[in-house]
SERO-4910 file (N, C-alpha, C, O; in steps of 0.05 Angstrom, whole numbers):
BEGIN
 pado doro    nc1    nc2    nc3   cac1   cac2   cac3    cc1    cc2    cc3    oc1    oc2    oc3
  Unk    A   2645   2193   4483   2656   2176   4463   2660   2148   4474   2672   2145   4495
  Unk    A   2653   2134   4464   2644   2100   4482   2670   2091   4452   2672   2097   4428
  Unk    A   2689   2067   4479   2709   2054   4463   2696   2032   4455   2683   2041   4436
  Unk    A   2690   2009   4457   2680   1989   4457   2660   1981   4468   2649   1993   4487
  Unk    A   2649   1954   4456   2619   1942   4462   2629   1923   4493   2646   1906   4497
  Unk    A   2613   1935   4509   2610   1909   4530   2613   1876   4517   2608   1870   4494
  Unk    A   2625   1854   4542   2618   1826   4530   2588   1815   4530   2582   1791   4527
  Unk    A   2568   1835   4535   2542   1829   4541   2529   1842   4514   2509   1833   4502
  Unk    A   2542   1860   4509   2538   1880   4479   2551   1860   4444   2543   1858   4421
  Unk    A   2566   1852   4456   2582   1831   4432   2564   1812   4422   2561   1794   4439
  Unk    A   2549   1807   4397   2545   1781   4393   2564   1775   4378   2577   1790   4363
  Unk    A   2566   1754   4383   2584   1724   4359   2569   1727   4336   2547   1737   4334
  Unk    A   2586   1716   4315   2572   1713   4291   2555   1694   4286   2551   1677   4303
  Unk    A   2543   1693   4267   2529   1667   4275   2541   1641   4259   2550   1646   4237
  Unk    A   2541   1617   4267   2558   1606   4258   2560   1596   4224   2538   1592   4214
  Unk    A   2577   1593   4212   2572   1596   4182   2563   1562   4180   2576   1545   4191
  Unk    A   2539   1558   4167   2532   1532   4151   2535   1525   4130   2524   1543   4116
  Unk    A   2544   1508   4115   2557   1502   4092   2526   1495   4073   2504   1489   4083
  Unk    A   2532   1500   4042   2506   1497   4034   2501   1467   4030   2517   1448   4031
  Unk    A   2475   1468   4024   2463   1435   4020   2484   1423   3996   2498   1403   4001
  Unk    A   2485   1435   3972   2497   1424   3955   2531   1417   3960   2544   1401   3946
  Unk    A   2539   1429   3979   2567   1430   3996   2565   1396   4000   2573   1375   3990
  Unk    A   2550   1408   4022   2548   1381   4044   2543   1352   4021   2556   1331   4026
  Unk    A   2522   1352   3996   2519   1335   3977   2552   1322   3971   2564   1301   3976
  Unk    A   2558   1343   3959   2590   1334   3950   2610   1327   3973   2630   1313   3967
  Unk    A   2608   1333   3994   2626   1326   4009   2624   1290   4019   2642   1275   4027
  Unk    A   2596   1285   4016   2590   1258   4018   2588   1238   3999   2586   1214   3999
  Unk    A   2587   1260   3977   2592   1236   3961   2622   1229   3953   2629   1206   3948
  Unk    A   2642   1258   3951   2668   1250   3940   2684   1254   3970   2708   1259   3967
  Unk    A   2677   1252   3993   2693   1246   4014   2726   1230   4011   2750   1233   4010
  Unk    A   2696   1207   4009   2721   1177   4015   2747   1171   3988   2767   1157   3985
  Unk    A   2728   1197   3965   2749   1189   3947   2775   1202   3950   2795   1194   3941
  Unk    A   2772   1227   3966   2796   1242   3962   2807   1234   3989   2826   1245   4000
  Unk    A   2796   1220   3996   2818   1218   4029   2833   1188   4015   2857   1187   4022
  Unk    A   2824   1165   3998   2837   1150   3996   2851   1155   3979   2873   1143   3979
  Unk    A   2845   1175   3957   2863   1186   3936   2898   1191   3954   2920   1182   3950
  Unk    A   2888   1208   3971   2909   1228   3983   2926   1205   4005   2950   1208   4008
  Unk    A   2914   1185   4017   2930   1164   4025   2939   1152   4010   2961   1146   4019
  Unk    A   2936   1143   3991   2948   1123   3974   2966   1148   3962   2977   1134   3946
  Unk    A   2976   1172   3957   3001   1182   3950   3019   1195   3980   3043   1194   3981
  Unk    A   3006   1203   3996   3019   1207   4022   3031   1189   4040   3053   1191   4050
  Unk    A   3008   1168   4043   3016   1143   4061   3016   1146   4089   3027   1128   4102
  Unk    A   3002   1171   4104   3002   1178   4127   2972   1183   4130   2963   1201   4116
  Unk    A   2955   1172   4145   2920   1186   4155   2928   1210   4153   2923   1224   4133
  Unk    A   2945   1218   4175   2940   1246   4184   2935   1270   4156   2920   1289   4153
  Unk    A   2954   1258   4140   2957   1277   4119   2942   1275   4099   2941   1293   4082
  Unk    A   2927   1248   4096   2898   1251   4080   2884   1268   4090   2874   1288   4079
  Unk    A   2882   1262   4111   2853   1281   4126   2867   1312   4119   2852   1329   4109
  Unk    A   2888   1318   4121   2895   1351   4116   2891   1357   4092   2882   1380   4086
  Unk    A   2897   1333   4068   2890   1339   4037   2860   1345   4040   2854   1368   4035
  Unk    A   2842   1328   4048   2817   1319   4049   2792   1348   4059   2769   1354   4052
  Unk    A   2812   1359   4078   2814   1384   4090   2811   1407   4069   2790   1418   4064
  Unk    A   2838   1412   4054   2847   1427   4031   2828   1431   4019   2817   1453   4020
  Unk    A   2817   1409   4003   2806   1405   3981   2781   1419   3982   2776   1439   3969
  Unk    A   2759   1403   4007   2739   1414   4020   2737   1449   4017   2723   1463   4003
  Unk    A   2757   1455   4035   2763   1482   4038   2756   1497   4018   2740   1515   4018
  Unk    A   2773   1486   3997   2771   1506   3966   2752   1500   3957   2751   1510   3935
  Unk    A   2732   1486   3961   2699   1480   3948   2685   1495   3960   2664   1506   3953
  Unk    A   2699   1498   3985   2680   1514   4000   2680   1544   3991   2659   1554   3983
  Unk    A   2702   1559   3994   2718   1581   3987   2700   1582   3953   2687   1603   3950
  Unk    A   2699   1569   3939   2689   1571   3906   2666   1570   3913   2652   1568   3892
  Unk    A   2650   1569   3936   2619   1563   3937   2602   1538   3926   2580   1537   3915
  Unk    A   2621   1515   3934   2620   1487   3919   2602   1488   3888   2585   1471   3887
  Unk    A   2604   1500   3871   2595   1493   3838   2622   1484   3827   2640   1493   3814
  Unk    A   2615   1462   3840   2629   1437   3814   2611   1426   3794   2593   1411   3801
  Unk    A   2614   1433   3762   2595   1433   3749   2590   1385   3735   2604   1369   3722
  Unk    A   2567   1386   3746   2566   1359   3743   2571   1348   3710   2580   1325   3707
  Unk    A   2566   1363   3689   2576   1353   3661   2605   1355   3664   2618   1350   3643
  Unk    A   2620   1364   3686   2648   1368   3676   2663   1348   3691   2684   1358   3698
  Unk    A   2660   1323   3698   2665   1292   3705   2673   1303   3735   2697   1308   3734
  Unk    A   2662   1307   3758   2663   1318   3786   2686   1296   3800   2704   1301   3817
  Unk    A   2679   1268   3786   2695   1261   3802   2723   1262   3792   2736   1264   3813
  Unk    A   2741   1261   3767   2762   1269   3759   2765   1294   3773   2789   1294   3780
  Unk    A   2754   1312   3780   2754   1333   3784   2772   1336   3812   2795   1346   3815
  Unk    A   2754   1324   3833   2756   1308   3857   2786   1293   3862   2801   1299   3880
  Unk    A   2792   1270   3841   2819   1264   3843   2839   1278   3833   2862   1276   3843
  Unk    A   2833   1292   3816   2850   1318   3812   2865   1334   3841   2888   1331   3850
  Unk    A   2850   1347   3849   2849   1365   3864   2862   1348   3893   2879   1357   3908
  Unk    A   2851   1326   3894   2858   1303   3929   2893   1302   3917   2911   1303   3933
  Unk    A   2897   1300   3889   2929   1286   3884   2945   1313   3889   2966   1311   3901
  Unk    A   2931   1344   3877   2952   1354   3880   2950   1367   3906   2966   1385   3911
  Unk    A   2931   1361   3925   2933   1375   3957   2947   1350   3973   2952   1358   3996
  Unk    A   2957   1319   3967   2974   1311   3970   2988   1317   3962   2992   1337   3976
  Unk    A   3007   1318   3944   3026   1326   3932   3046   1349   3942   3070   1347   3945
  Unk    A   3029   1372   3948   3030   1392   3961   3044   1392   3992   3063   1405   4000
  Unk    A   3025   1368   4009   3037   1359   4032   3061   1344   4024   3079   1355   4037
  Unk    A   3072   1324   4009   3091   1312   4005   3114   1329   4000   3136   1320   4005
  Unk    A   3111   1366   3984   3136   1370   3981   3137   1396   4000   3150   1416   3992
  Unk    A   3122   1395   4025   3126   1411   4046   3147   1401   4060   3169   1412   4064
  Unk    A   3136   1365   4073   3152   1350   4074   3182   1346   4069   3202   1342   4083
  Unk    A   3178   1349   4040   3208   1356   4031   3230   1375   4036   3255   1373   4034
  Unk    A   3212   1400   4045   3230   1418   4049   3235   1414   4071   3258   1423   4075
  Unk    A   3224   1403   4092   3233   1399   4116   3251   1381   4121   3248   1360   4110
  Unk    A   3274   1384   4139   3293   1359   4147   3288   1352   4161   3300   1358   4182
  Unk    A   3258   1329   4158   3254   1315   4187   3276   1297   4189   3287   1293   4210
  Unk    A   3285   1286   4165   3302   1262   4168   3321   1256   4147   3315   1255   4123
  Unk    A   3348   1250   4158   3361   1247   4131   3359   1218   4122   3342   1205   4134
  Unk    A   3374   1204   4101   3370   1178   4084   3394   1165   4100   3414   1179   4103
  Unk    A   3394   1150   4105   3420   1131   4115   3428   1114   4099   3416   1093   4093
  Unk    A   3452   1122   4089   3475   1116   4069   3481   1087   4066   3484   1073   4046
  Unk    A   3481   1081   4095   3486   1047   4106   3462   1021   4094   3461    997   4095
  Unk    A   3447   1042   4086   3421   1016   4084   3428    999   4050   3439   1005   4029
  Unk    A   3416    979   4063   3423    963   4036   3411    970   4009   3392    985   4007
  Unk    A   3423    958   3989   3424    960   3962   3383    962   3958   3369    951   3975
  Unk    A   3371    975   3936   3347    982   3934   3329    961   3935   3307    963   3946
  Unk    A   3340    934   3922   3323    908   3916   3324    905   3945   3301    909   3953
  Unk    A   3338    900   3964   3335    890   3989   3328    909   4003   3340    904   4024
  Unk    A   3310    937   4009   3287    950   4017   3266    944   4020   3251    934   4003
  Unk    A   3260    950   4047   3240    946   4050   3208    962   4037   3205    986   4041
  Unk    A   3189    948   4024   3170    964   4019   3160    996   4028   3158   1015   4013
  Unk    A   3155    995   4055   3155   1023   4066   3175   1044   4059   3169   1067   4055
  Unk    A   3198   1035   4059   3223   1047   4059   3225   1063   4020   3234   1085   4013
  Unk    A   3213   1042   4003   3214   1053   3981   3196   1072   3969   3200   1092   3954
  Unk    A   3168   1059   3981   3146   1089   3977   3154   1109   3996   3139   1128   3997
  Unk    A   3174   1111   4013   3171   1145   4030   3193   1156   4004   3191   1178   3993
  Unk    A   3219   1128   3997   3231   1146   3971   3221   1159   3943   3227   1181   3933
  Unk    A   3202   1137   3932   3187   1145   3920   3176   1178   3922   3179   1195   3905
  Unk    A   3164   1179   3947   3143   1203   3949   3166   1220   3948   3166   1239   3932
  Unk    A   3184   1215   3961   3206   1242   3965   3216   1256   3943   3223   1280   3941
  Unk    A   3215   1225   3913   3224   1241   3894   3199   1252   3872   3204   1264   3851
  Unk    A   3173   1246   3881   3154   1257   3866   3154   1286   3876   3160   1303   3859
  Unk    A   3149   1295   3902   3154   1320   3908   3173   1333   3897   3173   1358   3897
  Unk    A   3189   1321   3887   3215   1346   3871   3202   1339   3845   3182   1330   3856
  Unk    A   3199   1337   3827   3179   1339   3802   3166   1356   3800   3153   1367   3818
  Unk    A   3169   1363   3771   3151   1393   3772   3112   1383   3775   3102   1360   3770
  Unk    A   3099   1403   3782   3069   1395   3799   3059   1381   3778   3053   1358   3785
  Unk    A   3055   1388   3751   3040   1375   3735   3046   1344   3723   3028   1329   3715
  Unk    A   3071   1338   3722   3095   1318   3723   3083   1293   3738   3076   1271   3730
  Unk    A   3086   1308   3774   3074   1298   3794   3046   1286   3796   3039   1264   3806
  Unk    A   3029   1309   3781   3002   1297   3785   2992   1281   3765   2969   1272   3768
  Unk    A   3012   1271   3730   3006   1269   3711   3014   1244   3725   2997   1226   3722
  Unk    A   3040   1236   3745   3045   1200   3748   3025   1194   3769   3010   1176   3761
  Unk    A   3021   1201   3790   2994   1201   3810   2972   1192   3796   2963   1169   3799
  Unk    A   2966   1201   3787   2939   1197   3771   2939   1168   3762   2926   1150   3773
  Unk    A   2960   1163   3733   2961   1142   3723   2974   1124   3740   2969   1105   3724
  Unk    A   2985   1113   3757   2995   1097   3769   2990   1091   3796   2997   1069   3805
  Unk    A   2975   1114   3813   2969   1110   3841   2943   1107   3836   2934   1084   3841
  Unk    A   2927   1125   3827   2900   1128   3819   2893   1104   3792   2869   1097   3793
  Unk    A   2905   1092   3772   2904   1078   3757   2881   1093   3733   2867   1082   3717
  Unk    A   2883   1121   3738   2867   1127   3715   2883   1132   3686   2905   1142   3682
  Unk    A   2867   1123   3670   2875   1116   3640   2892   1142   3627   2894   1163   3639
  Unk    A   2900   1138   3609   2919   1152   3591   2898   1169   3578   2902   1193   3576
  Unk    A   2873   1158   3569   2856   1162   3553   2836   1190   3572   2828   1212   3567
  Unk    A   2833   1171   3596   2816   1202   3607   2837   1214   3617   2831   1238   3617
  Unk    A   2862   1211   3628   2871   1238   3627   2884   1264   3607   2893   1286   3609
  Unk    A   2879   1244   3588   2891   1269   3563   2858   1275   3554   2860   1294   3538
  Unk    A   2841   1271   3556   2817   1282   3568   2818   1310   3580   2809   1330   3570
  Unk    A   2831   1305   3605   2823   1316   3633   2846   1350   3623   2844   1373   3632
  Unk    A   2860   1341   3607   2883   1357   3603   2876   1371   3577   2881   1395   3576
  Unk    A   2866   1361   3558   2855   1371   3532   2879   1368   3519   2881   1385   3501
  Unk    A   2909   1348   3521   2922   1328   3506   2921   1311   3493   2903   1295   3499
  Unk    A   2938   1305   3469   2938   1282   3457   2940   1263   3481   2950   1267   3504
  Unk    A   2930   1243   3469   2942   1215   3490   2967   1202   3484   2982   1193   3501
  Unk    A   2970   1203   3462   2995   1201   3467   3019   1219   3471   3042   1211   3469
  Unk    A   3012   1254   3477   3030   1260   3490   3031   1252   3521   3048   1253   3539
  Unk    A   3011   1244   3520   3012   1227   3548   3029   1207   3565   3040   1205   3587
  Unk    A   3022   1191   3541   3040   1165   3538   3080   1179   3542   3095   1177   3562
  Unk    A   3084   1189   3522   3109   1198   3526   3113   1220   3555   3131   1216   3571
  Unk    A   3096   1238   3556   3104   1244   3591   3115   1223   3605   3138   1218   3612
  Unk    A   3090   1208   3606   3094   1185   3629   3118   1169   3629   3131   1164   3649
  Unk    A   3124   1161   3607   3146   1147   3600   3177   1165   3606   3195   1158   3622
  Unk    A   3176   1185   3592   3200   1207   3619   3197   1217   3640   3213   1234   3650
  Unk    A   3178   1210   3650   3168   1220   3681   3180   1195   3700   3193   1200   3720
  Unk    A   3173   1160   3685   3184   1144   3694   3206   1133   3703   3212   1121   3724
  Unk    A   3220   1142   3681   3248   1142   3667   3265   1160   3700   3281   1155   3719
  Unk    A   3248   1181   3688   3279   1197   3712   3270   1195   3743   3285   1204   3761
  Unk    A   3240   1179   3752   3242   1173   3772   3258   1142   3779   3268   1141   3801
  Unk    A   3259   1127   3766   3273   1098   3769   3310   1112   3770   3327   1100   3784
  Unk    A   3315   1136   3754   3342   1129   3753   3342   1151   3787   3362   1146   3801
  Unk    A   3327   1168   3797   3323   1167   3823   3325   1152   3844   3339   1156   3865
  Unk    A   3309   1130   3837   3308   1120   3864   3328   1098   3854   3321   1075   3861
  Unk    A   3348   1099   3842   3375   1073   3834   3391   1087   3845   3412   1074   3846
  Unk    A   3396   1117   3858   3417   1129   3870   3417   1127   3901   3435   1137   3914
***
């Protein structure tokens, strides 16, 4: 009764290659979802981990992203909520608390307001999150995303407008 294969008996697998149509999409919507995912994270590192994500699960689905179904919405879709994702990991973590001492909000510094910002998009519920991302980081329209959602646009319009609402009275505390 033989336990195991010698290390001479072992092959390795062979290494997995991603398909052509993979590799298509990954060059073409690369740069969108890594700047997608920086412009809501605000850290490289953590684009590239969205950027990562995203990839991953194209990969995992056997990349058929179907091209009549707007690939690249598709693309920012997916980059906002694998940021997003990172932002309220983030959250749960106490890397750092808020210092009480800092001055009144108008006299903040820029940096200082998008890490608050992000902090309070992460507590928003995901779709909330990805409904203000979209329109305001991403600058995509009211119109394609109630599209993207199979919504009126103007329930759109009113999301956004209480999505806004209770993030401003957020970041006034």
């Amino acid at each position: 009764m033989r336990m195991s294969a010698s290390p001479a008996e072992r092959k390795a697998p062979p290494p997995m290659t991603p398909p052509e149509d993979f590799k298509a999409l990954y060059e073409r919507f690369s740069s969108l979802v890594y700047r997608t995912a920086l412009r809501i994270t605000g850290r490289p590192e953590d684009a590239e981990d969205a950027l990562q994500t995203v990839f991953a699960r194209v990969l995992r689905q056997g990349a058929k992203i179907d091209e009549a179904q707007a690939p690249e919405g598709y693309f920012r879709r997916a980059a906002t909520n694998a940021a997003l994702d990172i932002l309220r990991g983030r959250a749960h973590r106490a890397e750092a608390q808020l210092d009480e001492s800092l001055p009144h909000p108008a006299m903040e510094s820029t940096p200082y307001l998008k890490e608050r910002l992000r902090r309070a998009l992460a507590t928003l519920e995901p779709q909330d999150a990805e409904l203000f991302a979209l329109r305001y980081i991403e600058g995509v329209s009211n119109t394609e995303i109630a599209q993207q959602y199979g919504l009126e646009r103007s329930t759109i319009g009113v999301r956004l407008h209480r999505i806004r609402r209770w993030l401003q009275e957020e970041l006034e505390r």
